[in-house]
PQR file of N, CA, C, O and H, with PARSE charges and radii, in Angstrom:
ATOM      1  N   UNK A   1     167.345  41.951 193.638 -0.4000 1.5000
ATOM      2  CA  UNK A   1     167.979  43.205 194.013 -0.0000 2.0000
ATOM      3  C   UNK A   1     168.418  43.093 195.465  0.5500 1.7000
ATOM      4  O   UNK A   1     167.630  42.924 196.395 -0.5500 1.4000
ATOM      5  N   UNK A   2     169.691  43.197 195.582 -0.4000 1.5000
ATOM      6  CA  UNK A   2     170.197  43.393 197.006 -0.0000 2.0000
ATOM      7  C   UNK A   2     170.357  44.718 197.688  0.5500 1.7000
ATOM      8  O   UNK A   2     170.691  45.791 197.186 -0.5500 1.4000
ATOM      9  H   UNK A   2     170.331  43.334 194.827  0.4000 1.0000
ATOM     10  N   UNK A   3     169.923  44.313 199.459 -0.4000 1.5000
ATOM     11  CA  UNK A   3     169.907  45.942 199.842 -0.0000 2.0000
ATOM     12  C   UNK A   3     170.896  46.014 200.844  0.5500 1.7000
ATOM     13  O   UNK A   3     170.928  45.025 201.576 -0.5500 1.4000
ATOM     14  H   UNK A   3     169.651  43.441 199.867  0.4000 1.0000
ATOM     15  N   UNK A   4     171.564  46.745 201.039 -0.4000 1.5000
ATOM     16  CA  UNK A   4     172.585  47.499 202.126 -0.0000 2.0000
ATOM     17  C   UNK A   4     171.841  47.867 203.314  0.5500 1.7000
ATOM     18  O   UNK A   4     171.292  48.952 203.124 -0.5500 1.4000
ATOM     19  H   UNK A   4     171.538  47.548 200.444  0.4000 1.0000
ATOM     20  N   UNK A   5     171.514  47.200 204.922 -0.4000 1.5000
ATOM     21  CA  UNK A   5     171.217  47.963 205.686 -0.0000 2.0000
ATOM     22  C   UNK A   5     171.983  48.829 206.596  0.5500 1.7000
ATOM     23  O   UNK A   5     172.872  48.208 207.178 -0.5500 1.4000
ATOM     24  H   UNK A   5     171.960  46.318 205.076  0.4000 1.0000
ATOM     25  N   UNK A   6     171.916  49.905 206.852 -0.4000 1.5000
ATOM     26  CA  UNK A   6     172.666  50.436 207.898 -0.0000 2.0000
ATOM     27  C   UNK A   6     172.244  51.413 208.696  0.5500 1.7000
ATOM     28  O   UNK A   6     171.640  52.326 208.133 -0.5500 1.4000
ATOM     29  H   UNK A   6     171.194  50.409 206.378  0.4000 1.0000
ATOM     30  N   UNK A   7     172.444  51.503 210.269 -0.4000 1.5000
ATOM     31  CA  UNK A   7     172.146  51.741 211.060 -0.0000 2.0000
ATOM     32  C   UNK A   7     172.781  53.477 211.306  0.5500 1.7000
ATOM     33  O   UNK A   7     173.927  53.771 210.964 -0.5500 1.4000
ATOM     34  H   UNK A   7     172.934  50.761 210.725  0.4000 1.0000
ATOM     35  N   UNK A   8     171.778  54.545 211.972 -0.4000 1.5000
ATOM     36  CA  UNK A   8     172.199  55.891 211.937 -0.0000 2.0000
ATOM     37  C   UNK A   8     171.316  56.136 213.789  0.5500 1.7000
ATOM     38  O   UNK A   8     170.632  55.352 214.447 -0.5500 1.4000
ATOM     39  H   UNK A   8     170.847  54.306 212.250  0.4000 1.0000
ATOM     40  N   UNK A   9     171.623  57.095 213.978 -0.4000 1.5000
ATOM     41  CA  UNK A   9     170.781  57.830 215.153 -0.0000 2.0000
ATOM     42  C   UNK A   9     170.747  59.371 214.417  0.5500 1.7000
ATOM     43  O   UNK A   9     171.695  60.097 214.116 -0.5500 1.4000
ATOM     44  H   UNK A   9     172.179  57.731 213.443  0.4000 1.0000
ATOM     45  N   UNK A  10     169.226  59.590 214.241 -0.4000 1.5000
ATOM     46  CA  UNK A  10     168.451  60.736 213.899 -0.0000 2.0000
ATOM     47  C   UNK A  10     167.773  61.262 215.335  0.5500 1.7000
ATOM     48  O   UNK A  10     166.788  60.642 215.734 -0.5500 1.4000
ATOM     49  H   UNK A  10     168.456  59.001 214.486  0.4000 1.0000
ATOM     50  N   UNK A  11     168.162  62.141 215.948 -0.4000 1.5000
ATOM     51  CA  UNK A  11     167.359  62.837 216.772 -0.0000 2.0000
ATOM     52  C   UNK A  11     167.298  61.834 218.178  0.5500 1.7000
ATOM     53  O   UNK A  11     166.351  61.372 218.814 -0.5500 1.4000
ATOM     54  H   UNK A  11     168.963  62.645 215.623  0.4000 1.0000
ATOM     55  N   UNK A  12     168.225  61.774 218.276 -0.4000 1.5000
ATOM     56  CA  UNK A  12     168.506  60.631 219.507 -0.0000 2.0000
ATOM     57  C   UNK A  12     168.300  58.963 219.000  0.5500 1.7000
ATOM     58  O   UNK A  12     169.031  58.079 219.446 -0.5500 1.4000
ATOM     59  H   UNK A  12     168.995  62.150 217.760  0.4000 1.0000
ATOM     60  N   UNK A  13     167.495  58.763 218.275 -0.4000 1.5000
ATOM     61  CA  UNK A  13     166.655  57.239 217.869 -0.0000 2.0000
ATOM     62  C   UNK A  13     167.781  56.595 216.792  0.5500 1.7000
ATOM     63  O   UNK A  13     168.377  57.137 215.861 -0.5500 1.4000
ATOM     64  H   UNK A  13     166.900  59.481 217.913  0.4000 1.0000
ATOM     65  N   UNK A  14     167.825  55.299 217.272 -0.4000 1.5000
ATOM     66  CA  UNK A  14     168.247  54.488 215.770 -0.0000 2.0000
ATOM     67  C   UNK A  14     167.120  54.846 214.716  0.5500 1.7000
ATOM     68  O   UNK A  14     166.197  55.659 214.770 -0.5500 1.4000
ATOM     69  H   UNK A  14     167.341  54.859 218.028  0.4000 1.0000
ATOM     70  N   UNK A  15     167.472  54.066 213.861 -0.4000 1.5000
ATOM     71  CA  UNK A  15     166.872  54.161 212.574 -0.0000 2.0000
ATOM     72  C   UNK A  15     167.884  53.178 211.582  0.5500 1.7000
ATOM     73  O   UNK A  15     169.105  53.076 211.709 -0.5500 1.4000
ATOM     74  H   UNK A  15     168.222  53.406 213.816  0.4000 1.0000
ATOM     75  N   UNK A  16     167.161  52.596 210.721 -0.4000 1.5000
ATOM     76  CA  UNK A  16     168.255  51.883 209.581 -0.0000 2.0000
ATOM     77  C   UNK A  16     167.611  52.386 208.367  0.5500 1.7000
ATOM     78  O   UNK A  16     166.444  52.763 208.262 -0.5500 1.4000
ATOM     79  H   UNK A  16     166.170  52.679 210.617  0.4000 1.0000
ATOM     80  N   UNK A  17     168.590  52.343 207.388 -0.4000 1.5000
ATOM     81  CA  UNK A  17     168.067  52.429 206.043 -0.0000 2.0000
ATOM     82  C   UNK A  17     168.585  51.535 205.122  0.5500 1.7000
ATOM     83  O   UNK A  17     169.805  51.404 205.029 -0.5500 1.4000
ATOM     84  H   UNK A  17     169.538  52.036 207.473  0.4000 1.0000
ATOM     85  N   UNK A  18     167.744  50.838 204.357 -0.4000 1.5000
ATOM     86  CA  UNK A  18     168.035  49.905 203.395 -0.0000 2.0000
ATOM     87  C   UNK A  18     168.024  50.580 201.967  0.5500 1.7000
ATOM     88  O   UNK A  18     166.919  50.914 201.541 -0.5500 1.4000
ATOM     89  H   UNK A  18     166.753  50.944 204.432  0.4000 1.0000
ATOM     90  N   UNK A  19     169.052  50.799 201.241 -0.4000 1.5000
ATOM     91  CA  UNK A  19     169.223  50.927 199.685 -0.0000 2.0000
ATOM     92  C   UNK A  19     170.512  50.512 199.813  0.5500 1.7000
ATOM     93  O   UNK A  19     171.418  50.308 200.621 -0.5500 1.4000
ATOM     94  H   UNK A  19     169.950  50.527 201.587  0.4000 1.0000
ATOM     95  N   UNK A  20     169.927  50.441 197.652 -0.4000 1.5000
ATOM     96  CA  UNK A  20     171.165  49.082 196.682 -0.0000 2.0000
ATOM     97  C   UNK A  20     172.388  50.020 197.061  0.5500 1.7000
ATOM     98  O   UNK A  20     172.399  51.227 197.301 -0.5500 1.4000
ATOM     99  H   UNK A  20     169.191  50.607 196.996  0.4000 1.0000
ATOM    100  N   UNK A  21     173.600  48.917 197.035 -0.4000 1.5000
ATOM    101  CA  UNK A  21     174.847  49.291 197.079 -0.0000 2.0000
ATOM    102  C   UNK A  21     175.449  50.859 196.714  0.5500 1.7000
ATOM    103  O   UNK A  21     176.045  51.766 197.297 -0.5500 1.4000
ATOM    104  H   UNK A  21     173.591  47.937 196.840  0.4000 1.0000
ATOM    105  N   UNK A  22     174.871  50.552 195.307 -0.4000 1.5000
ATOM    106  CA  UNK A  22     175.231  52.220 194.619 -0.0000 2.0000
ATOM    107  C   UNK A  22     175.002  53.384 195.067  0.5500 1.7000
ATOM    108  O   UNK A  22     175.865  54.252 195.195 -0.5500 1.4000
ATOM    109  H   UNK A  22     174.387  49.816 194.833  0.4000 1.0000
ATOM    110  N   UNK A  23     173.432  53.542 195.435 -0.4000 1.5000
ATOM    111  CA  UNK A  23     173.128  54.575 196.385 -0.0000 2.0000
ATOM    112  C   UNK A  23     174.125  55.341 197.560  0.5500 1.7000
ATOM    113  O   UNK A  23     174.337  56.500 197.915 -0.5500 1.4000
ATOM    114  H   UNK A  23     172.730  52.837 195.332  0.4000 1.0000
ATOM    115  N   UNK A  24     174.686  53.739 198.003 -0.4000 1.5000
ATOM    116  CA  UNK A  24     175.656  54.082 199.595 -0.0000 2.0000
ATOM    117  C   UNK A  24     176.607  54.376 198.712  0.5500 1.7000
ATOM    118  O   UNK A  24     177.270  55.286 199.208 -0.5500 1.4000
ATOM    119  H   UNK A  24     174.514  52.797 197.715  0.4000 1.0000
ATOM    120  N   UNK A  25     177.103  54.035 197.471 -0.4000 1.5000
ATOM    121  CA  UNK A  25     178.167  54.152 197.207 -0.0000 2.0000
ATOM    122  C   UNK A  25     178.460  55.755 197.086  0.5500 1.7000
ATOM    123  O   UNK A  25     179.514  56.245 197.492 -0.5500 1.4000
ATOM    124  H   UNK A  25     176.564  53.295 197.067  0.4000 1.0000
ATOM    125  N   UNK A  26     177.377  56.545 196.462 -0.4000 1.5000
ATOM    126  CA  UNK A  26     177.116  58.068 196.069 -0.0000 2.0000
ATOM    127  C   UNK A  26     177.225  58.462 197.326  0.5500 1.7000
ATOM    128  O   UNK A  26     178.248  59.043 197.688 -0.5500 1.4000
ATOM    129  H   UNK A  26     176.521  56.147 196.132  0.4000 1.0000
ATOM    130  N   UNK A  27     175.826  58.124 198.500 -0.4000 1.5000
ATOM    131  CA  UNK A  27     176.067  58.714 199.395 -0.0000 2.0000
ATOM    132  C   UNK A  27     177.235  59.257 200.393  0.5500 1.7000
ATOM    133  O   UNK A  27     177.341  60.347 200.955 -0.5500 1.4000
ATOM    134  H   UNK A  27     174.994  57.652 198.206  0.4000 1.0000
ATOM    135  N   UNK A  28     178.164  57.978 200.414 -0.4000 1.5000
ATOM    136  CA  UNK A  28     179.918  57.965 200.824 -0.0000 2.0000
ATOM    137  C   UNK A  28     180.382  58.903 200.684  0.5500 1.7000
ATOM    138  O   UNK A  28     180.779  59.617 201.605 -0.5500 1.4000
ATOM    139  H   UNK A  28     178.077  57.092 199.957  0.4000 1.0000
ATOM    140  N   UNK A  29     180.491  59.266 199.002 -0.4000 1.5000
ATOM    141  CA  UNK A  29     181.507  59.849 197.822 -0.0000 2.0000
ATOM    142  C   UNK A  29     180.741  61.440 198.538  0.5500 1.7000
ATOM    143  O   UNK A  29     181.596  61.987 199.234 -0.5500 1.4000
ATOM    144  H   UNK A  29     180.168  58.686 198.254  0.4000 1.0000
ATOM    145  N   UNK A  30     179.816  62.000 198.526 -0.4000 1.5000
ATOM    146  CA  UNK A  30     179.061  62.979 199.437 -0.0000 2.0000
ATOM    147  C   UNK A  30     179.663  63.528 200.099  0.5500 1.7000
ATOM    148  O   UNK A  30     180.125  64.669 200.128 -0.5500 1.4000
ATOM    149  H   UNK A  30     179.121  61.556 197.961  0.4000 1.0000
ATOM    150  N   UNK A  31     179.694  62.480 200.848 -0.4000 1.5000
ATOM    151  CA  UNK A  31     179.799  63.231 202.393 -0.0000 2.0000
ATOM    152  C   UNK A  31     181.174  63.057 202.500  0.5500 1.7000
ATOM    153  O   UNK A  31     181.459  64.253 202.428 -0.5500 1.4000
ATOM    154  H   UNK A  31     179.319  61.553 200.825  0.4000 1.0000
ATOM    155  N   UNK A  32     182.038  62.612 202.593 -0.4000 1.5000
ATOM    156  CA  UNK A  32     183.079  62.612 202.207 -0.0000 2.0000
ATOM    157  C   UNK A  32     183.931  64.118 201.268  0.5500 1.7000
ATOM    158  O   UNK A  32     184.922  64.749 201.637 -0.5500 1.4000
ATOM    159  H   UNK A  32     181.807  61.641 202.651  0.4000 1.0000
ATOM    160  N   UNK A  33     183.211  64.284 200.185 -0.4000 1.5000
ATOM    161  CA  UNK A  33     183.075  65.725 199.670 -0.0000 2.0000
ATOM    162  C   UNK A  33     183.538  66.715 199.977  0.5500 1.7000
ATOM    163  O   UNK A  33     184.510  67.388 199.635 -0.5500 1.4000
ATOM    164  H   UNK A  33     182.407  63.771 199.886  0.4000 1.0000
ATOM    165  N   UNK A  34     181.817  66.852 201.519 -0.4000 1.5000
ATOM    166  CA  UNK A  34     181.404  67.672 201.760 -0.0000 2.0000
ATOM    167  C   UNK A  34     182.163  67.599 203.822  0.5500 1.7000
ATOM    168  O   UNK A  34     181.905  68.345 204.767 -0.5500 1.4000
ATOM    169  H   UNK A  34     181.027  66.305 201.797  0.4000 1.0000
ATOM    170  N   UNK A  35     182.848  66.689 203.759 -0.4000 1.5000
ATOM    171  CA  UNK A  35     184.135  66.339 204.845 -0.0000 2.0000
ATOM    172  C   UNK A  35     182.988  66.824 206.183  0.5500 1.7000
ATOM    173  O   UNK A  35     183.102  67.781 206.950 -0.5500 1.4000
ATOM    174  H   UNK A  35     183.057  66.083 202.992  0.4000 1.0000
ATOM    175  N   UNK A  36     181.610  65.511 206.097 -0.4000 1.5000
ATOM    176  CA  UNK A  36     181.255  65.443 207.211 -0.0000 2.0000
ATOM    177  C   UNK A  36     180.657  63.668 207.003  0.5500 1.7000
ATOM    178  O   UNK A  36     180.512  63.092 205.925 -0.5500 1.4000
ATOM    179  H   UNK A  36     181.518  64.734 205.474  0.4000 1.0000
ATOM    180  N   UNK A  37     180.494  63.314 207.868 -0.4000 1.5000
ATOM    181  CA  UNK A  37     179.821  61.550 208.160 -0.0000 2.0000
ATOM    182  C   UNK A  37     179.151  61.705 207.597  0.5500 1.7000
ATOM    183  O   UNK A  37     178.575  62.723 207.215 -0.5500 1.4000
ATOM    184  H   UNK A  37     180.612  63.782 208.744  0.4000 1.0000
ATOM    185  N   UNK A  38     179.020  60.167 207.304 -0.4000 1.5000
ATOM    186  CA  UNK A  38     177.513  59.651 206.553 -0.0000 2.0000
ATOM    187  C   UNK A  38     176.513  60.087 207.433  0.5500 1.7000
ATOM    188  O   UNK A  38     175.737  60.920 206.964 -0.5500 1.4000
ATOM    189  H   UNK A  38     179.488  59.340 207.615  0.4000 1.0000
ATOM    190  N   UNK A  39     176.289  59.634 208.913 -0.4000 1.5000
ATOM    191  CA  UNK A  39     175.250  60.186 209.450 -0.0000 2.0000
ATOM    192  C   UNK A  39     175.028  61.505 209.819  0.5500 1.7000
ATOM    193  O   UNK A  39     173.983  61.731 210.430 -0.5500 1.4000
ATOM    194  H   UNK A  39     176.920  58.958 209.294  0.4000 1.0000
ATOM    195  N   UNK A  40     176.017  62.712 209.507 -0.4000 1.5000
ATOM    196  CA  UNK A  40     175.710  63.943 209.459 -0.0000 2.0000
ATOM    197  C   UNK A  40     174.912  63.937 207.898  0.5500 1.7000
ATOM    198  O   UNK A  40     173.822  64.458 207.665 -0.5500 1.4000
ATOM    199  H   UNK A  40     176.865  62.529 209.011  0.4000 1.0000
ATOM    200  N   UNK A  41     175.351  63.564 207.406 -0.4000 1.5000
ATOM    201  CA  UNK A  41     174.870  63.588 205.703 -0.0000 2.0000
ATOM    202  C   UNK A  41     173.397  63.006 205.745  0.5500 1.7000
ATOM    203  O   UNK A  41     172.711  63.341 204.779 -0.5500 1.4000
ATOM    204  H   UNK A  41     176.236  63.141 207.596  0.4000 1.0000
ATOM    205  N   UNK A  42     172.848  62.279 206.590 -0.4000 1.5000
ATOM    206  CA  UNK A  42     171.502  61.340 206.799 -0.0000 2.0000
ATOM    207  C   UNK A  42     170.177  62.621 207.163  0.5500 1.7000
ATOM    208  O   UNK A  42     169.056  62.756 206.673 -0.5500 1.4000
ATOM    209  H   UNK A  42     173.405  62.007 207.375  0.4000 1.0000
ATOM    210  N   UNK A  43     170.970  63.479 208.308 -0.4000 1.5000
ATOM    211  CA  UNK A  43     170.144  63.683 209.077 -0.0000 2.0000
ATOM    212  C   UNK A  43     170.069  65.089 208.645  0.5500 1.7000
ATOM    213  O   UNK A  43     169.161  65.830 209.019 -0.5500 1.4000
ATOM    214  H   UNK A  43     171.881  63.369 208.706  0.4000 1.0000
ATOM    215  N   UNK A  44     171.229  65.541 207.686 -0.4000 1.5000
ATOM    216  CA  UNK A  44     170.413  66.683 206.609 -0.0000 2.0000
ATOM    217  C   UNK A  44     169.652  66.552 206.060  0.5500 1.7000
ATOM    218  O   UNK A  44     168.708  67.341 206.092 -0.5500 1.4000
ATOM    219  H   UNK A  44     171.967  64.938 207.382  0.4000 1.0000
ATOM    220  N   UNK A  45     169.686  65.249 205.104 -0.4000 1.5000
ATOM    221  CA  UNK A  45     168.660  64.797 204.268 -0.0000 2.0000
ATOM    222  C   UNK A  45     167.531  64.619 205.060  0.5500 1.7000
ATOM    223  O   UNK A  45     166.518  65.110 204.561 -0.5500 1.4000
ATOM    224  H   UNK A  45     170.453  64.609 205.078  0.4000 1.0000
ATOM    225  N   UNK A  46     167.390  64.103 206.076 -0.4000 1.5000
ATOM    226  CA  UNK A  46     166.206  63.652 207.250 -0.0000 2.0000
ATOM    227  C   UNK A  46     165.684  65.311 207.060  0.5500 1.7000
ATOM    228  O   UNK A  46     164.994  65.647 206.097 -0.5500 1.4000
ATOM    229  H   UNK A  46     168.212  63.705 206.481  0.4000 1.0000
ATOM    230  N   UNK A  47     166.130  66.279 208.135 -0.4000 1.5000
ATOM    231  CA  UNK A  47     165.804  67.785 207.983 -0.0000 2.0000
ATOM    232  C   UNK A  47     165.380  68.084 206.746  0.5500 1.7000
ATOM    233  O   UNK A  47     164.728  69.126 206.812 -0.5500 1.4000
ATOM    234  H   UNK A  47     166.691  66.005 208.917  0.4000 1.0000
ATOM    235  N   UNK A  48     165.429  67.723 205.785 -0.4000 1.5000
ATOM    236  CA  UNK A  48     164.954  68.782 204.530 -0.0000 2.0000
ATOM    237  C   UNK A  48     164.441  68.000 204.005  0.5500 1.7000
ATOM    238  O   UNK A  48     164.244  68.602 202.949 -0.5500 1.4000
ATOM    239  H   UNK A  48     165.959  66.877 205.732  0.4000 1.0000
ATOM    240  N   UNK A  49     163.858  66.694 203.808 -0.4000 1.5000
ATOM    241  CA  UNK A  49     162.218  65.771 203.513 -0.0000 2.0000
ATOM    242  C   UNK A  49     161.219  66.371 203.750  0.5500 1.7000
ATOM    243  O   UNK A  49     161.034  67.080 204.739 -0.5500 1.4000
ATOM    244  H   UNK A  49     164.018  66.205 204.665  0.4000 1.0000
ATOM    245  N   UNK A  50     160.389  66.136 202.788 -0.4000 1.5000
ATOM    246  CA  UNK A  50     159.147  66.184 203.317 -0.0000 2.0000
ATOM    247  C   UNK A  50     158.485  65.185 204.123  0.5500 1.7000
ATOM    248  O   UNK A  50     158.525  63.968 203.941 -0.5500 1.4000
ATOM    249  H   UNK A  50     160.539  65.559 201.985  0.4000 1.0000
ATOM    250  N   UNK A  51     157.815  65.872 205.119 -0.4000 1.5000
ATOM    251  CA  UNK A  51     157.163  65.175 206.223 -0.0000 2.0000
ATOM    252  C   UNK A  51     156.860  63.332 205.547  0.5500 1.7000
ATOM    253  O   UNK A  51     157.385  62.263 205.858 -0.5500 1.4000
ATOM    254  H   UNK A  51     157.783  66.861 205.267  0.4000 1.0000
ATOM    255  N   UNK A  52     155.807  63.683 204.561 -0.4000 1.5000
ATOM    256  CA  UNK A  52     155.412  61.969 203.865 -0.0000 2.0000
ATOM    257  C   UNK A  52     156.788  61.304 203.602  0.5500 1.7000
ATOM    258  O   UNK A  52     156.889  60.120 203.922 -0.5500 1.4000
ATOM    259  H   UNK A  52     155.381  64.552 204.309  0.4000 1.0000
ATOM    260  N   UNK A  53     157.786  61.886 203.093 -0.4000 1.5000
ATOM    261  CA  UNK A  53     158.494  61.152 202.256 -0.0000 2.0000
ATOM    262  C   UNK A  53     159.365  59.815 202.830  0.5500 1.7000
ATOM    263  O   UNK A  53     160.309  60.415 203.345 -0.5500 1.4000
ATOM    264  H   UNK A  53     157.705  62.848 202.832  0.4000 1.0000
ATOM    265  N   UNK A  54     159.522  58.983 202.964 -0.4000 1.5000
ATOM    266  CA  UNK A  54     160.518  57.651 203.910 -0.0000 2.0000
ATOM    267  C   UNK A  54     161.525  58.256 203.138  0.5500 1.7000
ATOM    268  O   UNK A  54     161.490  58.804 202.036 -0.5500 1.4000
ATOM    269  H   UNK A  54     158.755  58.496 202.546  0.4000 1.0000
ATOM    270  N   UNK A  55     162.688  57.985 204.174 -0.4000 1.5000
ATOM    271  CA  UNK A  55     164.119  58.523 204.338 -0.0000 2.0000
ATOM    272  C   UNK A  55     164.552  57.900 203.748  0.5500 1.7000
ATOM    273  O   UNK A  55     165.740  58.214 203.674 -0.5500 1.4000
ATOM    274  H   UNK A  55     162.716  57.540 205.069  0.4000 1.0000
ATOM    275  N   UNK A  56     164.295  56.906 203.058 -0.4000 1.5000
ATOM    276  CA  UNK A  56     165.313  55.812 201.971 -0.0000 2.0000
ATOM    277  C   UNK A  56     164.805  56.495 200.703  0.5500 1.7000
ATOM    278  O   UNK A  56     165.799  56.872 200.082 -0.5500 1.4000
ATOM    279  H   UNK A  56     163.330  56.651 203.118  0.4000 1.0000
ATOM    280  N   UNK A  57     163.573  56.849 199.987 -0.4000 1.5000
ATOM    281  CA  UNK A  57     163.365  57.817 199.475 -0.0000 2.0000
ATOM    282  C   UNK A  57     164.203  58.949 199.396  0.5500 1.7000
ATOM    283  O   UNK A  57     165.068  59.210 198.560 -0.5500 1.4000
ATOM    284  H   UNK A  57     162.766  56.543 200.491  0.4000 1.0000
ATOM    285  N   UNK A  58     163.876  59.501 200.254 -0.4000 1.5000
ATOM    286  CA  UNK A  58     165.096  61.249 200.001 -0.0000 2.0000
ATOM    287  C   UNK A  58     166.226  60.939 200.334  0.5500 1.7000
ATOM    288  O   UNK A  58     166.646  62.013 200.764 -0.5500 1.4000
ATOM    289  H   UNK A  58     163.173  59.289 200.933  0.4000 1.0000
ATOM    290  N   UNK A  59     167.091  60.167 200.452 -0.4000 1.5000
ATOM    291  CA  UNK A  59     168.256  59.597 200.188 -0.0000 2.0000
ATOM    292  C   UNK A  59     168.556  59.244 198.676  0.5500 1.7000
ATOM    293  O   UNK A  59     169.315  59.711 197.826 -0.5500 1.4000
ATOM    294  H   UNK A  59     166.750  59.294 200.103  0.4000 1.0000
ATOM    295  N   UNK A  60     167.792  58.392 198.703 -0.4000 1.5000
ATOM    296  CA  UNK A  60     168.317  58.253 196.781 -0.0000 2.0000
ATOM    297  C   UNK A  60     167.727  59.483 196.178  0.5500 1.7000
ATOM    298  O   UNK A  60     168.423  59.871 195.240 -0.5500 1.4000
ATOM    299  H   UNK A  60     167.176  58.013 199.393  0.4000 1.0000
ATOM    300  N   UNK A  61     166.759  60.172 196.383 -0.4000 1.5000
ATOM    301  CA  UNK A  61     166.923  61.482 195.622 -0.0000 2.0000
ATOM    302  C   UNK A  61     167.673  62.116 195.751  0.5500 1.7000
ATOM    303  O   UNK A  61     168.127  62.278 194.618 -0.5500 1.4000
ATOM    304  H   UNK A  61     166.194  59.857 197.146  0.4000 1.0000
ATOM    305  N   UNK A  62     168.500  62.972 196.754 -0.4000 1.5000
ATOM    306  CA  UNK A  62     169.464  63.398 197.447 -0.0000 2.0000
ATOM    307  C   UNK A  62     170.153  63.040 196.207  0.5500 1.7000
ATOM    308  O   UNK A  62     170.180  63.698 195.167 -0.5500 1.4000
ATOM    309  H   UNK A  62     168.131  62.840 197.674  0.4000 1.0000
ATOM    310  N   UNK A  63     170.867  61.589 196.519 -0.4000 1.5000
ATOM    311  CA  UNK A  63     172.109  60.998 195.974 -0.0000 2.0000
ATOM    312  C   UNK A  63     171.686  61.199 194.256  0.5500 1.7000
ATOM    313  O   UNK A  63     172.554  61.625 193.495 -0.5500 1.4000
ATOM    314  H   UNK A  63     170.846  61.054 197.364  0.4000 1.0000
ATOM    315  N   UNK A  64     170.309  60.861 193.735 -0.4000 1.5000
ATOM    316  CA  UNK A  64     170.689  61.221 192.187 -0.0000 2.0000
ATOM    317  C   UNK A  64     170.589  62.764 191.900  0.5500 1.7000
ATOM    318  O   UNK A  64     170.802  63.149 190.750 -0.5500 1.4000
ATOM    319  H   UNK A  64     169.603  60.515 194.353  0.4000 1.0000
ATOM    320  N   UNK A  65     170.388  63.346 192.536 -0.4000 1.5000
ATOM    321  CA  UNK A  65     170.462  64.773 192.262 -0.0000 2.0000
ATOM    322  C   UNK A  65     171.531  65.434 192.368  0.5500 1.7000
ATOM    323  O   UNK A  65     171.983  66.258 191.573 -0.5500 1.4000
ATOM    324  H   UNK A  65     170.215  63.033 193.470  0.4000 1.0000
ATOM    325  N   UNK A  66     172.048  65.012 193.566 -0.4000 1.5000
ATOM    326  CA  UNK A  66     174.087  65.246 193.347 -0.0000 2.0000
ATOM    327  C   UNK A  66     174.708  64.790 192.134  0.5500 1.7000
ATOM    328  O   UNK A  66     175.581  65.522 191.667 -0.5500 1.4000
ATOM    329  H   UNK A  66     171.681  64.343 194.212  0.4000 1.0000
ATOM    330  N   UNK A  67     174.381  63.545 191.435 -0.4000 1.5000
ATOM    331  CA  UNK A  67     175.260  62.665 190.486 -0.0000 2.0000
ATOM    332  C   UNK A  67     174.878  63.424 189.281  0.5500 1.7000
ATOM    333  O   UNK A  67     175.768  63.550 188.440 -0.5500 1.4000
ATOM    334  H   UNK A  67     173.672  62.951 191.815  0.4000 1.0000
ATOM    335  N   UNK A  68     173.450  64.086 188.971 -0.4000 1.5000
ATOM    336  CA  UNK A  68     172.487  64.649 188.021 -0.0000 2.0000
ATOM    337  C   UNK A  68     173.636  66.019 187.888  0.5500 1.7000
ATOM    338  O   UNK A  68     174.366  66.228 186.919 -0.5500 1.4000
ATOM    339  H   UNK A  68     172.727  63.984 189.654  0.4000 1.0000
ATOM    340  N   UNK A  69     173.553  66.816 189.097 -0.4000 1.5000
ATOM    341  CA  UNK A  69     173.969  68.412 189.224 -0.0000 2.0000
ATOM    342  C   UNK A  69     175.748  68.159 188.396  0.5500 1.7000
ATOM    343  O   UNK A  69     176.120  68.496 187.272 -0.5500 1.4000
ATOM    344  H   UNK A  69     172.960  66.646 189.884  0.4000 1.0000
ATOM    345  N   UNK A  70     176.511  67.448 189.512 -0.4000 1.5000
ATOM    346  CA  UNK A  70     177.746  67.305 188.815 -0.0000 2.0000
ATOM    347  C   UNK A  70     178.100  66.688 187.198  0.5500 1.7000
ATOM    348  O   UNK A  70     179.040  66.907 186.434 -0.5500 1.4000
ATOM    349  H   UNK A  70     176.209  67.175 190.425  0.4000 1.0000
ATOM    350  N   UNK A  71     176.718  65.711 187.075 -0.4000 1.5000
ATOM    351  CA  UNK A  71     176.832  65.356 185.268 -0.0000 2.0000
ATOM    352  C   UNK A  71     177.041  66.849 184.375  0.5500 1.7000
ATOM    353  O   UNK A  71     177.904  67.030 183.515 -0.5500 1.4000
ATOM    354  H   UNK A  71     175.954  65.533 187.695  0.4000 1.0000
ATOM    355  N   UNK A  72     176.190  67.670 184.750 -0.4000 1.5000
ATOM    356  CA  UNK A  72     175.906  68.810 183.908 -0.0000 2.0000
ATOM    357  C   UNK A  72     176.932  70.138 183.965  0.5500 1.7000
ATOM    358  O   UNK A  72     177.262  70.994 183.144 -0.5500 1.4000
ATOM    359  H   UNK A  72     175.489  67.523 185.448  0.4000 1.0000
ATOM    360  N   UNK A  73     177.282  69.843 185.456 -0.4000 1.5000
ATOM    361  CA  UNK A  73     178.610  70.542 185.166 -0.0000 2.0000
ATOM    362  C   UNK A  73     180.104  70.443 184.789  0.5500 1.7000
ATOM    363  O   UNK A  73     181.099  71.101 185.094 -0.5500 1.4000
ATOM    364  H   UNK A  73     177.014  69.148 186.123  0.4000 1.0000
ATOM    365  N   UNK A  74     179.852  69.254 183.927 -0.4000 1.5000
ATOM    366  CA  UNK A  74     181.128  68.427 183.207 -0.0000 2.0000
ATOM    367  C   UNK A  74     181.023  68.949 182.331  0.5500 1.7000
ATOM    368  O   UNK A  74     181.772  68.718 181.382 -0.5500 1.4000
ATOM    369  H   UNK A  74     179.044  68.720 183.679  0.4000 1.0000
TER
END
């Protein structure tokens, strides 16, 4: 399994996050959407995690829950 790293600033700090291609691919298609950056799109998701959760985590949840919501409203 190959991972995508890429680099964001959350709250002043780098930070990278590693997930598979597809993930970034959703995440893109997102924010893009929603006509703000990927790293505006990061650091919502960052804000609304739970404290435990790693940010590569609530990223791909994020991202299948968007792909989930719009399946159902097809």
């Amino acid at each position: 399994m190959s991972f995508v790293k890429r680099s964001v600033s959350l709250k002043g700090h780098r930070t990278s996050i590693a997930l598979e291609p597809e993930f970034w691919q959703v995440l893109d298609a997102i924010a893009q959407s929603e006509q703000r950056s990927l790293a505006g799109l990061i650091e919502l998701i960052d804000s609304t995690r739970e404290p435990d959760q790693p940010l590569s985590s609530a990223a791909r949840v994020h991202a299948l829950r968007h792909v989930l919501k719009a399946k159902s409203e097809a």
